[in-house]
N, C-alpha and C positions, 0 to 999 in steps of 0.2 A: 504493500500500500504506500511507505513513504518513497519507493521509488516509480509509483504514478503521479504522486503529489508532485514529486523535484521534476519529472519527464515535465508535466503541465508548467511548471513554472519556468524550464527552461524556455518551452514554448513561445513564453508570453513576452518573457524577455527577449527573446531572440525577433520575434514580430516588433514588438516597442522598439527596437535599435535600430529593426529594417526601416521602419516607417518613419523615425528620425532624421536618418540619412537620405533617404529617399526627398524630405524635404528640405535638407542641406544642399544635396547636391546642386549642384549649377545648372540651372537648365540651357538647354541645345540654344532656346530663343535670345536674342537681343535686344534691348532697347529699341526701339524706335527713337531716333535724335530728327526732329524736323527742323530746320534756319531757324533764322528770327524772320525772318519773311519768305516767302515762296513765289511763286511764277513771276519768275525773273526780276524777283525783289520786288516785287507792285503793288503787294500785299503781308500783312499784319500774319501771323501765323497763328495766333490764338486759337481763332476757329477749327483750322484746319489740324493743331495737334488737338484739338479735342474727338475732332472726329478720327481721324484714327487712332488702331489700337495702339495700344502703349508695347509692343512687344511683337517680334518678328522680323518678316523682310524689314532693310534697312531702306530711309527714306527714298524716293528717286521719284524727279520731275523732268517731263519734257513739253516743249510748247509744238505745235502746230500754228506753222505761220510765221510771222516775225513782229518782232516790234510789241509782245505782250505787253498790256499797261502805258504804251507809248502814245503821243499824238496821232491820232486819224490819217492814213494819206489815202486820196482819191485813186479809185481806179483796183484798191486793197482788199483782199478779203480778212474778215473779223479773224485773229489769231486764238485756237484755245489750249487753254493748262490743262494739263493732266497731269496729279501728283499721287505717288503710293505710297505705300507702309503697311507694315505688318499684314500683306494679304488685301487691303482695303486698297480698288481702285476712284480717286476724285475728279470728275472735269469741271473747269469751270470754263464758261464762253460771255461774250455777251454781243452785244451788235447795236446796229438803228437802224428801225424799221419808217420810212417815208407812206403819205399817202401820194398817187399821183392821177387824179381823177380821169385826166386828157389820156392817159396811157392804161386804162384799166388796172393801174392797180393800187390796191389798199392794202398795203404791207401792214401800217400800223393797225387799223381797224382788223386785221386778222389777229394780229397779235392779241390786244386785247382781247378780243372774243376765246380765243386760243387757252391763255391765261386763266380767264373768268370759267371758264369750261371746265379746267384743271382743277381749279377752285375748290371745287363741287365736288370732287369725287371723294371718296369715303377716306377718312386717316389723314385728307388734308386739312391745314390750320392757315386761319386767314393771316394774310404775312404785312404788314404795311411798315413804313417808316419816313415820317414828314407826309411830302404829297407821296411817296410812292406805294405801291399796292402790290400785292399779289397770293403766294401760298408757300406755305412747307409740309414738308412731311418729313417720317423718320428715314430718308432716302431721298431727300435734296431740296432745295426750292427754289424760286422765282421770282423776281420783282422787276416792275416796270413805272418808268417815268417822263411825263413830258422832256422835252428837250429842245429848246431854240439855239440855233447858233446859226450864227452868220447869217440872220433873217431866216430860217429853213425850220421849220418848226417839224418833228418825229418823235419817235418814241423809242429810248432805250429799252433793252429787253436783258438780265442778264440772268444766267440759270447756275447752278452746282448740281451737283448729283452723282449719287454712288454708279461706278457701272454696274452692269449687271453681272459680268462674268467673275466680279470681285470673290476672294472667297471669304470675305467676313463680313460681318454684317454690321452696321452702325443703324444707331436707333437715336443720335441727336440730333433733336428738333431744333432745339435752339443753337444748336452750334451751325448747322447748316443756315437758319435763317439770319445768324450773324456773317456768315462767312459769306451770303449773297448783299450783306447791304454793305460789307467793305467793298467787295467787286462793284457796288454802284461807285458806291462815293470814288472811288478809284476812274470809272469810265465815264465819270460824267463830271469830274473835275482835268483829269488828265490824257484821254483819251479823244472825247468831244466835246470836251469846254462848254458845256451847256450855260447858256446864261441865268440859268436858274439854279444850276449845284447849292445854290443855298440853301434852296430846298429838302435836302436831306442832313438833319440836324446831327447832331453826338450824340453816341446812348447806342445802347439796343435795340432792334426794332422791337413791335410789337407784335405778341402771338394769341388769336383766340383761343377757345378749344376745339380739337379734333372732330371732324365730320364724324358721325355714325352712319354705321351701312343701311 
């Protein structure tokens, strides 16, 4: 009998020291180290280390296009970021959409409707910040805002959003809908000089609550 007792207790001991070490040891993953700012320096990093995980692949961004965060030049197509870490793929884009009634087309007027559409859908949260409007969700968001310059009046459109083919999942709402109104304040002071950038104040934007299905 006392050599069942000492067997069990070896046992127990030898499990409690396994599962000790087990949580000593060093795991395979790494930090995640993201800048202090990302796509191509033109942005704040806050957001974006919040959305990804804290552990895993190590950071890596590359732009589509040129000139991310830079002055507008005619004739250019809109440049977008795409930043990873730890498994989680991010893009950010943004553009401006014209209406041109003589040429059939209503870029901005699709937009908005485009947007407002999104809105709606289940899990989305209404996204606004100053005059600008739009939505988030826990998988990215959107906002849009008038825009004059150089007498040309449009509408900026700027988005975030997890890929899909990411393999982790992010569920900040608010990180995503902070990290879309830096990308405003960013392309509508530095990008297209809107004469109305003032319009998007300091702070956080604000978030309703989530659509039900």
């Amino acid at each position: 009998m006392r050599k069942s007792w000492w067997g069990a207790g070896s046992a127990a001991v030898a499990v409690f020291v396994g599962v000790a070490a087990w949580q000593l040891w060093p795991s395979d993953e790494t930090a995640v180290s993201v800048p202090a700012r990302v796509c191509d320096g033109s942005l704040p990093a806050k957001a974006a280390a919040q959305i990804l995980p804290k552990s895993g692949k190590r950071y890596f961004e590359y732009i589509n296009g040129t000139g991310f965060g830079t002055a507008f030049r005619s004739g250019e197509a809109p440049p977008t970021c795409t930043f990873t870490g730890g498994g989680q793929r991010i893009r950010v884009e943004y553009n401006r959409h014209f209406n041109e009634p003589s040429l059939e087309i209503m870029a901005a007027d699709d937009a908005r409707k485009r947007v407002r559409k999104e809105s709606k859908s289940p899990g989305k949260v209404s996204l606004s910040i100053g005059e600008s409007y739009g939505y988030a969700s826990s998988h990215g968001a959107a906002l849009l805002l008038d825009c004059r310059d150089d007498g040309d009046t449009g509408i900026i459109e700027v988005s975030v959003d997890a890929r899909t083919d990411s393999s982790a999942d992010s569920s900040d709402t608010k990180a995503f809908a902070e990290l879309a109104a830096e990308t405003l304040r960013m392309a509508t002071r530095h990008v297209y000089r809107c004469d109305n950038s003032t319009a998007l104040p300091a702070g956080p934007p604000t978030l309703d609550a989530p659509r039900k299905a």
